[in-house]
LOPAVEX-956679 format. One record per residue: residue in one letter; x, y, z of N, C-alpha, C in turn. Coordinates in steps of 0.001 Angstrom, whole numbers, padded with zeros to 6 digits, always signed. Example, Ala and Ser with C-alpha at 12.3 -4.5 7.8 and 13.67 -1.06 7.14 Angstrom:
a+013190-005690+007800+012300-004500+007800+013200-003300+007800/s+012850-002250+007080+013670-001060+007140+012900+000030+007870/
END
This chain:
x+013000-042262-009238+013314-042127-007813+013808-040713-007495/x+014531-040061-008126+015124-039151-007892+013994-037949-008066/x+012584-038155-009318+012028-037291-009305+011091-037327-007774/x+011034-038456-006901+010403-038643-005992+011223-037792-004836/x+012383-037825-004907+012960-037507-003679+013001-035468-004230/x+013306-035456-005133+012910-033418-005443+011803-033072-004677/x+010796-034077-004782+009559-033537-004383+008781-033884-003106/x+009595-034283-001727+009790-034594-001158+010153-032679-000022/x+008621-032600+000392+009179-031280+001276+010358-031195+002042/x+010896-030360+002066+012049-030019+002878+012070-029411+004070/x+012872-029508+004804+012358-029396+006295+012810-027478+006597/x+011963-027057+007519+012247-025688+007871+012805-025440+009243/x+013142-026774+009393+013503-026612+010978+015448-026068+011397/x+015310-025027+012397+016145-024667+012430+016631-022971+011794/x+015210-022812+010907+015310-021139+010734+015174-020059+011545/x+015221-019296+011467+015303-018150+012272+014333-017130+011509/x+013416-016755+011667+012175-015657+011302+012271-014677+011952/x+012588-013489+010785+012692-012528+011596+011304-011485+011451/x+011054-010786+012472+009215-010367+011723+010064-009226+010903/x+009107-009067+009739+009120-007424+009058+007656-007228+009091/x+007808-005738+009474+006299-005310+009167+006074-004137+008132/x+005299-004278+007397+005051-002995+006347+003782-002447+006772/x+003958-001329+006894+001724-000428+007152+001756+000464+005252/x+001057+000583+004957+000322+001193+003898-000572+002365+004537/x-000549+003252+004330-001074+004695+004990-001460+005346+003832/x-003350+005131+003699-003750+005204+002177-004826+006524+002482/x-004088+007376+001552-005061+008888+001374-006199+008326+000739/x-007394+008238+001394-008328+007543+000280-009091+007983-001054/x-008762+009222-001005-009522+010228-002444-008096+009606-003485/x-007433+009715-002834-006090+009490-003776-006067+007741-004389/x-006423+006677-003376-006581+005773-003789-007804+005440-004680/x-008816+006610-004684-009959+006319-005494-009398+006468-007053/x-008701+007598-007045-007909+007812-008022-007002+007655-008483/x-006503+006850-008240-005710+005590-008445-006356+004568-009249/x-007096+004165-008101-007927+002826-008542-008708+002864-010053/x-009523+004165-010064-009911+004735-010938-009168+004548-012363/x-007880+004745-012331-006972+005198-013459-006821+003702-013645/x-005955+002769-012314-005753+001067-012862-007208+000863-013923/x-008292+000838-013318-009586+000827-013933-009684+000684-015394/x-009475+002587-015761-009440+002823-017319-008027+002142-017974/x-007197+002007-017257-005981+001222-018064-006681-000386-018626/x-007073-001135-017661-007822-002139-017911-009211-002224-018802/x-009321-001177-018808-010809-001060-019730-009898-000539-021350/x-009074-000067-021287-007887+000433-022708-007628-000914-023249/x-007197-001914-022287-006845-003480-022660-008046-004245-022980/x-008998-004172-022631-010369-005361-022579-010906-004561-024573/x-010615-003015-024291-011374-002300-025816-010237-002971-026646/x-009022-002945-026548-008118-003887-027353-008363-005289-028057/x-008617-006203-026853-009137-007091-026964-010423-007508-028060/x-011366-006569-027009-012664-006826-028007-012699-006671-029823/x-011970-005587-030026-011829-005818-031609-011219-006877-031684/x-010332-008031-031333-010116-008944-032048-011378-009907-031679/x-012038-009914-030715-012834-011267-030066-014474-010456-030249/x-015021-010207-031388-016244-009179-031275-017381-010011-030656/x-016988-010938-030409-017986-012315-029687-018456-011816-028450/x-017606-011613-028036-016785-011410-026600-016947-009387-026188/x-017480-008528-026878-017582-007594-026950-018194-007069-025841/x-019707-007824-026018-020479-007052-024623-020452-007119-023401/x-019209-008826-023021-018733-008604-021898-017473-007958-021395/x-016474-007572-022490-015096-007265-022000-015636-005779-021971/x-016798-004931-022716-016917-003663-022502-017462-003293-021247/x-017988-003984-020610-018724-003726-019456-017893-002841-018259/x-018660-001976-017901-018114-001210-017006-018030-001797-015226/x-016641-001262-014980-017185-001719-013349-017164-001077-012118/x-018919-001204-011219-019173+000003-010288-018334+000076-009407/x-017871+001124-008858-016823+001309-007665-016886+000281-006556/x-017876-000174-006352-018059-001297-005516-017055-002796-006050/x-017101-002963-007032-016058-003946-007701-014459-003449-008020/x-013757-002493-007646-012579-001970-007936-011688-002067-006824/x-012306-002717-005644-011193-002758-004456-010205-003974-005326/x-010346-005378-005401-009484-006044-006187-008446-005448-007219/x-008448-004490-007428-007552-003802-008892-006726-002735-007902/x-006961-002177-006391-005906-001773-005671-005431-002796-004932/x-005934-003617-004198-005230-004775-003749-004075-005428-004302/x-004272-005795-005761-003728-006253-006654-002117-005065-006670/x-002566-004145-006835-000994-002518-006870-000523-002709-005015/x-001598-002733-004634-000589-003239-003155-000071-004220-003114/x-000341-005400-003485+000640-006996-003542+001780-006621-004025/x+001253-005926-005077+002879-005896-006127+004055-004771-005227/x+003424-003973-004715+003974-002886-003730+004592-003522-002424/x+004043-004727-002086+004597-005207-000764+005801-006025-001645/x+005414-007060-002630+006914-007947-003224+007724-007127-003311/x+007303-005628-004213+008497-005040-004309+009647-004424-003282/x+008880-004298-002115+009339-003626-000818+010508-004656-000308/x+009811-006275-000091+010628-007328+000550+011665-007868-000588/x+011367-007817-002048+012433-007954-002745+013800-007045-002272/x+013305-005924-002320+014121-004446-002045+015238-005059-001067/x+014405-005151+000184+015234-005770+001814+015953-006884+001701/x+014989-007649+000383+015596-009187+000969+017509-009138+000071/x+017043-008301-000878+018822-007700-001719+019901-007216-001000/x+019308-006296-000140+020261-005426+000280+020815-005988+001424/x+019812-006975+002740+019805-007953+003544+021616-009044+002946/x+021479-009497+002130+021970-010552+001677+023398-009926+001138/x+023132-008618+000511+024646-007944-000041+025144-007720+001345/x+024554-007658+002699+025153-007453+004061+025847-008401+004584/x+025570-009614+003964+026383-011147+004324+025177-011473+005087/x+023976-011404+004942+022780-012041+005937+022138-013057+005375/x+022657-014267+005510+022256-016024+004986+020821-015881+004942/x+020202-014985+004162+018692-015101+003967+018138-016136+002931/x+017046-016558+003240+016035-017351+003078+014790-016664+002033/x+015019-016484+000610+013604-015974+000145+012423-016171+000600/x+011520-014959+000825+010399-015214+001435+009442-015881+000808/x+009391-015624-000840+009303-017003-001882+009239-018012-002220/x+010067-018446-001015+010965-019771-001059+010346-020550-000263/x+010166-019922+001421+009782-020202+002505+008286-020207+002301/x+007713-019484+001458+006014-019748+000693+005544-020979+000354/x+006758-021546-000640+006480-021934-001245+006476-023779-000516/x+007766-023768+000202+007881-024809+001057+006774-025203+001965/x+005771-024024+002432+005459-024191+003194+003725-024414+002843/x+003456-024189+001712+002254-024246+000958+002126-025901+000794/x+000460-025778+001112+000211-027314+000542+000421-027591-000744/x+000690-026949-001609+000919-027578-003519+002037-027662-003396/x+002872-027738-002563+004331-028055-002508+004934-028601-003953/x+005783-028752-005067+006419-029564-005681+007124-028589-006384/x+008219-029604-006630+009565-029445-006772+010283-030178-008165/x+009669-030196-009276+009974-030967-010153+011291-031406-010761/x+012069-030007-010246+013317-029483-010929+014351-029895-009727/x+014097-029970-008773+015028-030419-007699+015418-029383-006943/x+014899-028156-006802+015753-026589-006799+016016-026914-005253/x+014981-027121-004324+015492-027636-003207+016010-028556-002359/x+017319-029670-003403+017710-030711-003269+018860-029795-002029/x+018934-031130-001276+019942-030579-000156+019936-029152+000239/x+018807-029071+000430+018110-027386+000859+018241-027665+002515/x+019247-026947+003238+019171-026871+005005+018830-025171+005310/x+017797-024977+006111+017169-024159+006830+018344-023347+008257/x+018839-024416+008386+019332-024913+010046+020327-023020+009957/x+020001-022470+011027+020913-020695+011608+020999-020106+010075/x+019552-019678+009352+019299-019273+008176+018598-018309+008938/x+018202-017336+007716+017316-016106+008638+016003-016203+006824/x+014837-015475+007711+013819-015577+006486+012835-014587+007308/x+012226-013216+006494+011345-012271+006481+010048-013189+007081/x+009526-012796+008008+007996-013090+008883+007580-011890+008277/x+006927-011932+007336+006490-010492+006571+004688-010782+007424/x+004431-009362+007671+002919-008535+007771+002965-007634+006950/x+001437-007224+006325+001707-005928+005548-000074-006152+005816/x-000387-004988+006600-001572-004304+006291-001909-002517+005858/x-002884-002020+006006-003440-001077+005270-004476-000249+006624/x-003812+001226+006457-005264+001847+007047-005806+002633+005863/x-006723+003069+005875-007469+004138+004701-007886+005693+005399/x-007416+006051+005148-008322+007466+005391-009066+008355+005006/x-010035+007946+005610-011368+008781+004440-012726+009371+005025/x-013444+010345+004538-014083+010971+005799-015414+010298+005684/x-016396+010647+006848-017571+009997+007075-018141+011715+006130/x-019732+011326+006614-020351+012499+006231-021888+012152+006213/x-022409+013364+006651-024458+012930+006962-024714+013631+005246/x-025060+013035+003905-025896+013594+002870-026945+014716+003550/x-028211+014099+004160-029580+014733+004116-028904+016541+004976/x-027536+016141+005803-027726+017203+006682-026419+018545+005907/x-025860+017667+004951-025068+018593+004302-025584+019276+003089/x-026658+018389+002244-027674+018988+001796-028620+020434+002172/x-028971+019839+003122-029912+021080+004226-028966+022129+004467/x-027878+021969+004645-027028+023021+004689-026667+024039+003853/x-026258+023145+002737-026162+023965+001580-027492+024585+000780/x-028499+024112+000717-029763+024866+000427-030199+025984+001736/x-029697+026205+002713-029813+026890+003380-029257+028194+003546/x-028117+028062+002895-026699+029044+002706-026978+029238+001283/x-027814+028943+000329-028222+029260-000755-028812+030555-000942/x-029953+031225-000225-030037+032263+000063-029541+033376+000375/x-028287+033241+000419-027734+034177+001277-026513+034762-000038/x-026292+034027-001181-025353+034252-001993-025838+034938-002915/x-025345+036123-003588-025867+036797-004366-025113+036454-006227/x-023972+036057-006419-023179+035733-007202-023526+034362-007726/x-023650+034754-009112-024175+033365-009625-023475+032150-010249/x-022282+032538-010084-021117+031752-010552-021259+030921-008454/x-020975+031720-007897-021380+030794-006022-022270+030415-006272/x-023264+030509-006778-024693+029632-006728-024662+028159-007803/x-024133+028412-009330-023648+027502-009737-022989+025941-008821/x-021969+026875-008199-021195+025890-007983-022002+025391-006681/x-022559+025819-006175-023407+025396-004678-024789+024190-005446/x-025070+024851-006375-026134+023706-007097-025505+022469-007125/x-024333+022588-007901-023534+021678-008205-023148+020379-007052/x-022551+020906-006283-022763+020256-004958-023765+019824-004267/x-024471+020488-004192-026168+019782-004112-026677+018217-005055/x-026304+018850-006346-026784+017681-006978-025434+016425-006738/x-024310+016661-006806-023339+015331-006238-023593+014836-005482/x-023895+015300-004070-024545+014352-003047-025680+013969-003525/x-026839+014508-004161-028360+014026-004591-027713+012605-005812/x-027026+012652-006251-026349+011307-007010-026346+010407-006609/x-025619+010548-005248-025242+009213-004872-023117+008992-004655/x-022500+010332-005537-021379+009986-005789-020151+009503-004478/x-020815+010429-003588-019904+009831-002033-020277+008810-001671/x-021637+008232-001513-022035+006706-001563-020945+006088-001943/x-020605+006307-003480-019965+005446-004411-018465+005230-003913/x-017810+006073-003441-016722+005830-002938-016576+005822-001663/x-017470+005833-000497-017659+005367+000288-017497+003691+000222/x-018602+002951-000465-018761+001496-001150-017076+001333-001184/x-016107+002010-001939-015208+001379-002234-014346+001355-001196/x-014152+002800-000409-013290+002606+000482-013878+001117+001652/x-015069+001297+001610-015691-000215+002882-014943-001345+002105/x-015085-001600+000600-014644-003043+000177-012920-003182+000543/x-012031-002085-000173-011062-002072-000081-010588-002197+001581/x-011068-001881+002347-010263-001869+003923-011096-003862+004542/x-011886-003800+003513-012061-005396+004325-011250-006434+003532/x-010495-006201+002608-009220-007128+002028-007810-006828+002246/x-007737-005539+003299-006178-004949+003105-006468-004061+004775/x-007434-004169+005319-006713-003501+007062-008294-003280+007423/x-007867-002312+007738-008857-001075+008602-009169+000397+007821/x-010521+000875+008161-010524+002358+007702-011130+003321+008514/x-009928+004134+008575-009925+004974+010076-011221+006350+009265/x-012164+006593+010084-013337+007489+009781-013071+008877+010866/x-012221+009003+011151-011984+010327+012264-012341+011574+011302/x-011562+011740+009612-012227+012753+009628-013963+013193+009231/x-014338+013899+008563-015589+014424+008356-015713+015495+006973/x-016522+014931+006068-016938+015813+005015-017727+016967+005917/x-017726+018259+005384-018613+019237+006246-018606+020481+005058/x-019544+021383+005610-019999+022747+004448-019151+023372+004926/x-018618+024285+004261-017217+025118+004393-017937+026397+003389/x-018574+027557+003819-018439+028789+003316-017366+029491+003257/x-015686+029099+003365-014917+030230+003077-014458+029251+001891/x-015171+028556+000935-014172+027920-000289-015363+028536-001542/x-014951+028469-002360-015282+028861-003864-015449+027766-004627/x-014233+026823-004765-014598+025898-005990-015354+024576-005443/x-015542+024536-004618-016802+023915-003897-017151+024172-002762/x-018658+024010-001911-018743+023996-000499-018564+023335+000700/x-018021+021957+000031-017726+021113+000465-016264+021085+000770/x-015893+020271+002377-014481+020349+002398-014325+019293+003346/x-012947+018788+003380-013195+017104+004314-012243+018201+005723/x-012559+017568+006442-011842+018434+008128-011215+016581+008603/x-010352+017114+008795-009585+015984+010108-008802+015074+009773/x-009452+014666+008067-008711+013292+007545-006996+013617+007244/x-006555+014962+006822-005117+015006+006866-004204+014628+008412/x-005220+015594+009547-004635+015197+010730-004408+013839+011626/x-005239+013027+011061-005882+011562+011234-005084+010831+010385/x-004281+011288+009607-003646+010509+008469-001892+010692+009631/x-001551+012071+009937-000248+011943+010676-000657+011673+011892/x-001528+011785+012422-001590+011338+013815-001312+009663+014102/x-001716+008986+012916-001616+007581+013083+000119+007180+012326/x+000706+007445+011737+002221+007664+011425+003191+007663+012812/x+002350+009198+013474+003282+009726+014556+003105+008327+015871/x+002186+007785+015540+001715+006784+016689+002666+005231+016611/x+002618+005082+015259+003562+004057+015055+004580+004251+015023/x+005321+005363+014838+006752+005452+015370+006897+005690+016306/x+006358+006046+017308+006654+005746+018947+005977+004378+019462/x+005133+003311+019007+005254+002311+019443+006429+001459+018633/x+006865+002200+017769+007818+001497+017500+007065+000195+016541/x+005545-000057+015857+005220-000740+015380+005488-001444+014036/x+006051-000246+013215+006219-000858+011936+007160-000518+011580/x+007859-001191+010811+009314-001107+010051+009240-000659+008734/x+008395-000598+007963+008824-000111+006926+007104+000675+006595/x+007250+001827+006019+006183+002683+005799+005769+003175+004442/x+004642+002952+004098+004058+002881+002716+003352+004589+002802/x+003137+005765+001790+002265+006273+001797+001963+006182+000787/x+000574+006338+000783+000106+006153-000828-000930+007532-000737/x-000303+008432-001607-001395+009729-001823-000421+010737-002517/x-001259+012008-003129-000245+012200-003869-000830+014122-003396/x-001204+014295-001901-000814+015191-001483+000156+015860-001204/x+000625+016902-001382+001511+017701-001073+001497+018385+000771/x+000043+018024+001416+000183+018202+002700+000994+017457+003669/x+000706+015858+003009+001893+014692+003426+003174+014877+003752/x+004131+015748+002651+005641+016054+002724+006003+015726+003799/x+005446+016521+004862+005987+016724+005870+006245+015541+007020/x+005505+014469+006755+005377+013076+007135+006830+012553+006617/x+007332+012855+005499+008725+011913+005081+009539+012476+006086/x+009626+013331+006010+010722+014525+007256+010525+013816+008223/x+009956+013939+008906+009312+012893+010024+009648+011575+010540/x+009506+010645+009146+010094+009519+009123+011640+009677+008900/x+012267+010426+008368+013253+010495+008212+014353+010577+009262/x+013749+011526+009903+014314+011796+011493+014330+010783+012572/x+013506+010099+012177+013568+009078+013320+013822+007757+012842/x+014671+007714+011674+015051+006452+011269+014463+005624+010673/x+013602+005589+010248+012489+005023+009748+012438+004533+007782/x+012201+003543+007409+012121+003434+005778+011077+003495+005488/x+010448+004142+004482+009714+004360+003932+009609+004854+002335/x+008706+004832+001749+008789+004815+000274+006982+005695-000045/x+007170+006085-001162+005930+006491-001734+004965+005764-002941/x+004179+005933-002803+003179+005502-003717+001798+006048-004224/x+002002+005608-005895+001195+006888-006337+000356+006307-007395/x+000144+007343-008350-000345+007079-009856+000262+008328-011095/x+001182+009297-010614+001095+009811-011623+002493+009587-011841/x+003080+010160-013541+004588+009986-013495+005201+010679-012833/x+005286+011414-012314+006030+012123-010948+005163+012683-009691/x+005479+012254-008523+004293+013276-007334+004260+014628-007302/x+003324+015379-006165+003715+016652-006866+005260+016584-006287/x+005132+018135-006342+006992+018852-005694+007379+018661-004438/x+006286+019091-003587+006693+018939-001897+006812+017800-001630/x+005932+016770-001956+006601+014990-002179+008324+014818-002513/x+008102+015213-003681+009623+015256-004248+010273+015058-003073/x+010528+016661-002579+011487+017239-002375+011762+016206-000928/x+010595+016190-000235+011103+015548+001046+011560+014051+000873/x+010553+013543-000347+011146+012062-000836+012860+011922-000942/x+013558+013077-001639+014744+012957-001837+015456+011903-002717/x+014643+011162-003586+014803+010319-004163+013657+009982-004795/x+013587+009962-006805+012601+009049-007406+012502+007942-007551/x+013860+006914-006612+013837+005624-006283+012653+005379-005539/x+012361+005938-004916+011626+005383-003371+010148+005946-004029/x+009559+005907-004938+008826+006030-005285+008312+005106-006221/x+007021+004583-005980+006062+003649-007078+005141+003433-007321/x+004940+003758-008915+004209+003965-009869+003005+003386-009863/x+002248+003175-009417+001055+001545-009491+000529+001755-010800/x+000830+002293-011911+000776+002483-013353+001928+001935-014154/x+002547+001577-013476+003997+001425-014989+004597+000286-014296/x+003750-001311-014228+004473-002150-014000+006047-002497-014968/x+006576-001848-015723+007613-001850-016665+008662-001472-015952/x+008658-000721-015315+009777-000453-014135+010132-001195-012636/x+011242-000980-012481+012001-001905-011957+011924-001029-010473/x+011050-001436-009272+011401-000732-008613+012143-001471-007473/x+013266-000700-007222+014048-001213-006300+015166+000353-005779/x+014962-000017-004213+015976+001195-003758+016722+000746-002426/x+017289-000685-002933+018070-001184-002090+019470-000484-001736/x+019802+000552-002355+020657+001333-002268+020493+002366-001064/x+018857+002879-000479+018662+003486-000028+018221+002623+001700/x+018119+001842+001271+017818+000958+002545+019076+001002+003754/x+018808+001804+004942+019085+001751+006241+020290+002513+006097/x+020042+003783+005043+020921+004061+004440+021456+005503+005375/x+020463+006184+006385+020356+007022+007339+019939+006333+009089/x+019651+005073+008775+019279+004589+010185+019983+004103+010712/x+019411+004143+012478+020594+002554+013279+020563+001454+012653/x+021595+000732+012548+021277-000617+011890+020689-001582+012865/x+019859-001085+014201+019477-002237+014809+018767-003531+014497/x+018076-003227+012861+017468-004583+012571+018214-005372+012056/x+019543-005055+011434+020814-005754+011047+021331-006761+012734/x+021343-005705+013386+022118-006704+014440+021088-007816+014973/x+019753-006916+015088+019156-008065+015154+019126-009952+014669/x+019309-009472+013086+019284-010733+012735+020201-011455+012875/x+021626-010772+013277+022672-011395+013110+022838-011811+014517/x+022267-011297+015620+022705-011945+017058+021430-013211+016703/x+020546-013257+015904+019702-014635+016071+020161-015583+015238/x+020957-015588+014342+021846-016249+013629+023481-016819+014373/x+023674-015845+015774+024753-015934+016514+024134-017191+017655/x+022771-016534+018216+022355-017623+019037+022331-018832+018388/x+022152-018825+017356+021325-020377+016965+022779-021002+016945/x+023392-020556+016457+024841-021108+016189+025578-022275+018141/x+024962-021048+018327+025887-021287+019885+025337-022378+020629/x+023474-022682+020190+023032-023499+020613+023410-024857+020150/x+023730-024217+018893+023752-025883+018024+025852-026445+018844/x+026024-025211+019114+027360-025772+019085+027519-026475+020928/x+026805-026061+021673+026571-026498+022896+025506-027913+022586/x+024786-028783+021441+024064-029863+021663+022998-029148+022732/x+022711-028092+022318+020783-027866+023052+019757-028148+021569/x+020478-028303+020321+019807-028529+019662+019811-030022+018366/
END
């Protein structure tokens, strides 16, 4: 009987949801390379594998086309959003805020419901507070015409007398004749149809004042803060993800910083570059999508420069509920 009554959903009535929103603001060359690296880490584990299972060889070696690698960033963003609402839901609760794991409230609320252990015996909801978590994704990554950037560059071929510029102009010629922007094109399309949108404002284009290639992307850095600067004046999102490991970015933390805003970084290498660093101000607020072994948490840093208006928030909806219940409106 008793294992009947553990497992017996528990009621949610009477909580208080408060929304959080997270955006992910994804440099997309950077997430290729990213993704890329999760990739070969997983292909390091499967070659592991296969020497013990040589059965099993010709499928764990198999390679996989960029078109199959959105799942393996998705996967570093999940873990990037738990870690974010773990972060809040700590520091939330060291505030005296009767929170509700968002875990918890998952889990209650999922059809496989059960409870074997009893954990939510005499579990009341009633002037509790619990994360309404969103977390989506934009990408930023440029469009580009092959046949006409091609034509371009065989056109401007003529004109170079230096054969180390001509090298590298071949070179470029034959990458697009590959197929290789295709290829990560493919990924950025898969990845933005499991995790948001992918903003195409900027543009691959021929650039004669560069050397180590002719190729150069135009717009996607400006297209990357223009959409930042947009959500902090609608005031849309509460907590801000970048994931890239430009040094043009910096100037985006400053940004957020000033206007109150949390935000954190996200990467692949063991440290970002410097101008990251420096504006990061902290290697807390930074994470690794390589070194699940670390503990990331920077609940220390949370609302640690801002108004606390999302604090009062929760606490005047924890004040209402109270007042209702104590007037019998509820």
């Amino acid at each position: 009987m008793k294992g009947a009554e553990s497992n017996k959903r528990p009621s949610l009535e009477g909580l208080v949801k408060q929304p959080f929103r997270i955006r992910i603001y994804i440099d997309g060359y950077h997430a290729y390379l990213m993704t890329q690296a999760l990739v070969d880490q997983q292909k390091i584990y499967r070659n592991n594998v296969a020497e013990r299972l040589s059965s099993a060889g010709k499928i764990l070696l198999n390679d996989l086309p960029e078109s199959a690698w959105a799942p393996y960033a998705l996967s570093s963003i999940k873990n990037m959003e738990g870690r974010v609402v773990g972060s809040a839901e700590r520091h939330f609760t060291e505030l005296g805020i009767d929170l509700i794991k968002k875990k918890d409230v998952d889990r209650i609320e999922s059809k496989f419901f059960f409870d074997p252990f009893g954990h939510f015996d005499g579990f009341d909801a009633t002037g509790r507070v619990a994360f309404d978590v969103t977390c989506d994704a934009v990408i930023f990554a440029p469009r580009f015409d092959r046949e006409r950037l091609i034509a371009d560059l065989e056109k401007y071929r003529s004109e170079l007398a230096d054969s180390r510029d001509i090298e590298v102009l071949n070179r470029d010629i034959r990458r697009l004749q590959s197929g290789r922007y295709e290829k990560s094109q493919r990924f950025y399309s898969e990845l933005s149809k499991l995790v948001g949108e992918q903003s195409q404002n900027g543009y691959l284009k021929f650039d004669d004042g560069k050397r180590k290639s002719f190729l150069s992307e135009k717009g996607v850095d400006s297209d990357f803060t223009h959409r930042i600067w947009k959500d902090i004046s609608r005031n849309s999102v509460d907590f801000f993800v970048l994931l890239t490991n430009d040094a043009d970015h910096a100037q985006s933390f400053s940004v957020l910083a000033e206007h109150g805003k949390q935000f954190a970084l996200m990467g692949y290498e063991d440290r970002p570059a410097r101008a990251l660093q420096d504006q990061l101000g902290s290697l807390k607020l930074y994470f690794n999508a390589l070194s699940y072994e670390e503990d990331f948490d920077f609940s220390d840093y949370w609302l640690a420069e801002s108004n606390p208006d999302s604090i009062q928030r929760l606490d005047e909806a924890r004040q209402q509920w109270e007042w209702w219940k104590s007037e019998g409106l509820v």
